[in-house]
N, C-alpha and C positions, 0 to 999 in steps of 0.2 A: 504494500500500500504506500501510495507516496501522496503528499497534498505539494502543490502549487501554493505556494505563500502571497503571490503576487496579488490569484484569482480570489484568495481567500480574503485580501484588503479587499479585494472587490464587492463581494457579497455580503461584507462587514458591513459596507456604507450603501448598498442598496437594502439589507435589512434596518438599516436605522432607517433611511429615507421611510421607507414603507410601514413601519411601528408610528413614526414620527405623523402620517396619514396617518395610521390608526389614531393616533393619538388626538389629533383634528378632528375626527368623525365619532370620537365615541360621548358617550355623557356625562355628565362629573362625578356623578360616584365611582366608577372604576377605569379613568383616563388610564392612568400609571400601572394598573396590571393588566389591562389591554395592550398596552403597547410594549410592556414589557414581556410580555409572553409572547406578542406577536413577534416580537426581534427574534426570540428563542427559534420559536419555529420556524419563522422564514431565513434564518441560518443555518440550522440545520442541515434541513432541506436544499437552500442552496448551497451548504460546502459540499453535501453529498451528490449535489447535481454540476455541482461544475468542475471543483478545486481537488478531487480526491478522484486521482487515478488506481484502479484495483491492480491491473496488471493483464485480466485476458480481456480481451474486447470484446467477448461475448455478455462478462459478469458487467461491466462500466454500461452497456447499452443497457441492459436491466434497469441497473439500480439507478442511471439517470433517468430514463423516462417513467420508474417509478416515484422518483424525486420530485418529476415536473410534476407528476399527477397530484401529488400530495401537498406542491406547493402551492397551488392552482386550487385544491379543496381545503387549506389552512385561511390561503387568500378568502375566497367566498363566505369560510365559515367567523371568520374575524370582522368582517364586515357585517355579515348578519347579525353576531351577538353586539356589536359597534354602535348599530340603527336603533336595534330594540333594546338597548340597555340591559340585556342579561344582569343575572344575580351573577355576584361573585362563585357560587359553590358549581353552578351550571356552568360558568365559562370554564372552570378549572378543570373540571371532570371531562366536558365532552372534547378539549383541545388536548388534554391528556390523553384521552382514549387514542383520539388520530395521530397521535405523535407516537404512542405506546403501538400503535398496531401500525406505522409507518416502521419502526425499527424492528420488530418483529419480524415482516416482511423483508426487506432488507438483509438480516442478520439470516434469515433462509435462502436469501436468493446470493448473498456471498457464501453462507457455506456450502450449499450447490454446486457453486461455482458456473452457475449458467448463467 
């Protein structure tokens, strides 16, 4: 496994840009753990979809386009709890779920090796 340092400033500062949105569209009760989860995940996601070369080209096309998929459904799902002002215990739970079954996935499809 090797990560690109370069790509990895990169997705740094497009996950803050995109928390920092989050952080614009959500409501005052829970600005700062909106956006601050949403960094997490949209980092994640994108170090796994950009910055982190696995080694066979078979297992890197996986786990990036299941990277995009998941970042793409953290994206949607941040904006909806953003709109509607979710409770804290609801945001935490269901952005933990899709992060918890985005590594799960992941961690099977590298030790696959497909």
């Amino acid at each position: 496994m090797k990560i690109n340092s370069f790509i990895t400033l990169i997705c740094v500062i497009i996950s803050a840009l995109l928390a920092y949105g989050l952080f614009t569209l959500s409501g005052a009760e829970n600005k700062i753990l909106i956006s601050s989860g949403g960094f997490i995940s949209f980092f994640i996601t994108l170090t796994a979809a950009m910055a982190i070369d696995l080694g066979s080209s078979r297992t890197n096309t996986n786990i990036r386009a299941l990277s995009f998929t998941f970042l793409l459904l953290a994206i949607f799902a941040h904006i909806i709890l953003a709109f509607y002002q979710a409770s804290n215990p609801l945001y935490i739970v269901s952005i933990g779920v899709v992060l918890c079954v985005y590594l799960l996935v992941s961690y099977g499809i590298n030790k696959a090796g497909q």
